[in-house]
C-alpha positions in Angstrom: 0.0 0.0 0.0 0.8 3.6 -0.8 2.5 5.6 2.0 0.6 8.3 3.4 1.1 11.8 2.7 2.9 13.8 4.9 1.6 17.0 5.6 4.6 19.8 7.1 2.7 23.2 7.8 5.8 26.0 8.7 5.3 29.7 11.1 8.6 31.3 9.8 10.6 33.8 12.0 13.0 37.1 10.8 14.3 37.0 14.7 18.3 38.0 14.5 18.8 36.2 17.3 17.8 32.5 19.2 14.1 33.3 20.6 13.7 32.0 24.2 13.9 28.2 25.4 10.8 28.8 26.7 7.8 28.4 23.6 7.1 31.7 23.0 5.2 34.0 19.8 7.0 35.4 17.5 9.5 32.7 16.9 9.6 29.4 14.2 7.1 26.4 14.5 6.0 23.4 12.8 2.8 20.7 13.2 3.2 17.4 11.0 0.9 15.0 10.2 -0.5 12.3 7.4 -3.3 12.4 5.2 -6.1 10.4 6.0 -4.4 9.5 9.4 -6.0 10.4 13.3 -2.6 10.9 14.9 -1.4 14.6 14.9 1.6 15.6 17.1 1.6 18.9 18.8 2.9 21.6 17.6 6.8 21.9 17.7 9.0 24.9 18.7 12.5 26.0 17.6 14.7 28.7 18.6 16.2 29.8 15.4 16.1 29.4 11.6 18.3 26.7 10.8 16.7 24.4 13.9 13.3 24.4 12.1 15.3 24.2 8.6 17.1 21.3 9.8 13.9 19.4 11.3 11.9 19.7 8.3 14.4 18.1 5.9 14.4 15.2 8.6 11.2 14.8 8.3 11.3 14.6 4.3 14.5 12.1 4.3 12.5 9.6 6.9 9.3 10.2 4.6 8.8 7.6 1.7 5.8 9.0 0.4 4.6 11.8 -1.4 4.4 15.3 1.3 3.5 19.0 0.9 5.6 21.6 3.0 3.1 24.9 3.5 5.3 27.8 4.4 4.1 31.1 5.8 5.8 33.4 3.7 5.9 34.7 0.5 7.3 32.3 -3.1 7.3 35.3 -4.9 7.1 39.1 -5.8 4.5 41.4 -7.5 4.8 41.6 -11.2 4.8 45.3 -13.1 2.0 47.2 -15.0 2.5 44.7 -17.9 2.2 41.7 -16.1 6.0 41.1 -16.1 8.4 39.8 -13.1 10.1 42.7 -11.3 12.3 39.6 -9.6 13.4 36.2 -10.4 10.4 33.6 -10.3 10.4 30.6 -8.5 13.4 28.4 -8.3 15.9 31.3 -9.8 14.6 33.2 -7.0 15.2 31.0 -4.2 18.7 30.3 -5.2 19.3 33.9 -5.9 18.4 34.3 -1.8 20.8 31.8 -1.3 24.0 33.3 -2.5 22.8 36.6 -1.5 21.7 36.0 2.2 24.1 35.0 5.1 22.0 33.7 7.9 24.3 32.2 10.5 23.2 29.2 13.2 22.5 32.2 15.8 20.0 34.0 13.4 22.3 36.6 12.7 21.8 37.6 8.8 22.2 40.8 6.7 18.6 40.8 4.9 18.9 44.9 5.5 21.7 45.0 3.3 20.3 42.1 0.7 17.1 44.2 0.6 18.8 47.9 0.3 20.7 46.1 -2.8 17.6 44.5 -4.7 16.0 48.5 -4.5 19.3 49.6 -5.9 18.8 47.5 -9.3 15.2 47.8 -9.1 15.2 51.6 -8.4 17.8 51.5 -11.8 14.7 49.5 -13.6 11.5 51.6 -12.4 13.4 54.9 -12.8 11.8 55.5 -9.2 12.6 54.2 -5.2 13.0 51.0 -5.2 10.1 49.0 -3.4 11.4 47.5 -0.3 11.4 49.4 2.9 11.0 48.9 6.9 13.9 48.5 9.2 14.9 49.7 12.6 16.2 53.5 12.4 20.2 52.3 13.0 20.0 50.1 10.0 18.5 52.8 7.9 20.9 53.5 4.6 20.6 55.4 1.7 18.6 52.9 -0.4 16.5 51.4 2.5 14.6 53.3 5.6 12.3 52.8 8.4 8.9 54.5 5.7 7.7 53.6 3.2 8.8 55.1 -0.3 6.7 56.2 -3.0 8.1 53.3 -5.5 6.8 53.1 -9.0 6.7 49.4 -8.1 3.1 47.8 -7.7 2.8 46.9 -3.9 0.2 43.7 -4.4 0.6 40.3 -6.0 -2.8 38.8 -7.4 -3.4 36.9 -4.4 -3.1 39.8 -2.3 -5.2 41.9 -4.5 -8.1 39.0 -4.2 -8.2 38.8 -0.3 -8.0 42.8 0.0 -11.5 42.6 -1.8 -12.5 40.0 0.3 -12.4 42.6 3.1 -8.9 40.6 4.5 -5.9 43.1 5.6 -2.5 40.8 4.3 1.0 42.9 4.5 2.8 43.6 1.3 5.9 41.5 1.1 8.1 44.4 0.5 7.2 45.3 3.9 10.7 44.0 6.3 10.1 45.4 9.6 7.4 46.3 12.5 4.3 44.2 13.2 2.4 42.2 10.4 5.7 42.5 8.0 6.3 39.3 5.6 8.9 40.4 3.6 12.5 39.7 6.4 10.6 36.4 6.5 10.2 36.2 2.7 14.0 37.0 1.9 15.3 34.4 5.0 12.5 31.4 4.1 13.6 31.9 0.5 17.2 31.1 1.4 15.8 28.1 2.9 14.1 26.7 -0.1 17.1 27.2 -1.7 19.1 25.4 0.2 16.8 22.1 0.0 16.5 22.6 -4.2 20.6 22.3 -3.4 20.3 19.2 -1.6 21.4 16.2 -3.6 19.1 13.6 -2.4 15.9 16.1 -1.6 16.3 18.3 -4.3 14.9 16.0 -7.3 12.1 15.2 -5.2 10.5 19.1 -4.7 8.7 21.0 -6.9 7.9 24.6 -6.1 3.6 25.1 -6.3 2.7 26.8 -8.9 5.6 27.8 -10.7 7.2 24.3 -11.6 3.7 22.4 -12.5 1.3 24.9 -12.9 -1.6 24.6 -11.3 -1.5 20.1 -12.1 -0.9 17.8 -9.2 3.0 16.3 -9.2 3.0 12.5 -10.4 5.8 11.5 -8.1 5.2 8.9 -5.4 7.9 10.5 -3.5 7.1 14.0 -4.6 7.5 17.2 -2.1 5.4 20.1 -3.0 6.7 23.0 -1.4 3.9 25.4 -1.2 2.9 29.4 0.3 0.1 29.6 3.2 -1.8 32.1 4.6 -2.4 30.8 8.7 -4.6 33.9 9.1 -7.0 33.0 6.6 -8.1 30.4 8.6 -10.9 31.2 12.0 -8.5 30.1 15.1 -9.6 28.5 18.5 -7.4 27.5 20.7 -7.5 23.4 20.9 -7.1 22.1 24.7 -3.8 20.5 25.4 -2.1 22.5 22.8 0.1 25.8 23.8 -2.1 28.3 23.7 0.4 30.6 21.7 -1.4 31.8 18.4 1.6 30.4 16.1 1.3 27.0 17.4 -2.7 26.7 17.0 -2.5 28.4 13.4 0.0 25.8 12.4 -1.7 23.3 13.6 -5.3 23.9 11.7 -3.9 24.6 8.8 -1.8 21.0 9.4 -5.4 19.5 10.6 -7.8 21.0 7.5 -5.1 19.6 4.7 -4.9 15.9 6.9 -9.0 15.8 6.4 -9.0 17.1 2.8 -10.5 14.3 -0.1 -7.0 12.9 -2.1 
């Protein structure tokens, strides 16, 4: 019989340093299960980055079967006025994050100074600011502040566009800093999903939803679909026995509606 499916949903952190030992908001966690199956573990914490990295490609190698890895931050970038990539696209653009960003064990990384680059050669592109902004006031430089600049660059992706209309209130990914802001986690996650499409036994196995198949389900029986979420999208109550720390329950519905959902 056909392994289950293994179902990885990901809360991704920016934090620069390790969060506390104690499970705490704000920091990197995980929920696991298999498709079709009743036993769900809790929710797991880690500290930093490259715990939560490191646990997830465990989880893949011990896999046999087919998995989807839904991360909470952002595969790609807005396109122009003509419908045109104003970055790299899928795989090109994780790898791109990986040469680019240094993200050390400690959490330590220079996304400030990655991000202040990108709006140099897209400023050079737009004839205008370029789009990203948000940082703390000391790591303000002369292509990157704290506010946001009036960028000829469009600030929404489709997606973003469709659940503003629905009355929803998502961040723009060009956003890196302060509450609600998607895009440090966008830049660091990236780097991540670089790293697996690097890795010599997991790498032939993923495929990046929807830029490498479309919108067609993946015919490998070992297949990883590595796929964006949205944990705010869903309504949240607290389950009993689980901590009751809003990153933990949101990755475990989401982890708990895809286990339930018809093959």
């Amino acid at each position: 019989m056909p392994a289950p499916a293994l179902v990885v949903m990901a809360d991704w952190s920016a934090a620069a340093t390790p969060r506390p030992k104690r499970p705490s908001p704000d920091a990197c966690w995980l929920a696991y299960g298999w498709h079709g199956r009743r036993d769900r573990p809790p929710p797991e914490y880690f500290r930093t980055r490259r715990d939560i990295e490191a646990r997830i490609r465990a989880l893949l190698a011990e896999h046999r079967g087919p998995a989807l890895v839904g991360l909470d931050f952002s595969l790609g970038y807005p396109l122009d006025e003509e419908g045109r990539p104003l970055m790299p696209t899928g795989r090109a653009l994780a790898r791109m994050m990986t040469r680019t960003l240094r993200d050390a064990a400690d959490g330590a990384n220079n996304r400030f100074d990655v991000a202040a680059d990108l709006n140099r050669q897209l400023a050079r592109r737009l004839g205008g600011p370029g789009p990203f902004w948000g940082c703390p006031p000391r790591a303000a430089r002369p292509a990157l502040g704290p506010k946001k600049p009036a960028s000829p660059a469009p600030e929404w992706r489709a997606v973003e566009r469709r659940l503003r209309g629905a009355g929803l209130r998502p961040h723009s990914v060009w956003k890196l800093y302060t509450t609600g802001s998607v895009g440090s986690q966008t830049l660091l996650g990236l780097a991540a999903v670089g790293r697996w499409l690097d890795d010599p036994d997991l790498g032939p196995r993923i495929r990046l939803w929807p830029f490498d198949d479309g919108f067609r389900r993946p015919r490998s029986a070992r297949g990883v679909v590595i796929a964006e979420v949205w944990p705010s999208l869903l309504p949240l109550s607290f389950a009993a026995g689980g901590p009751e720390i809003k990153d933990a329950q949101q990755v475990a519905a989401l982890r708990d509606l895809a286990v339930t959902q018809p093959s």
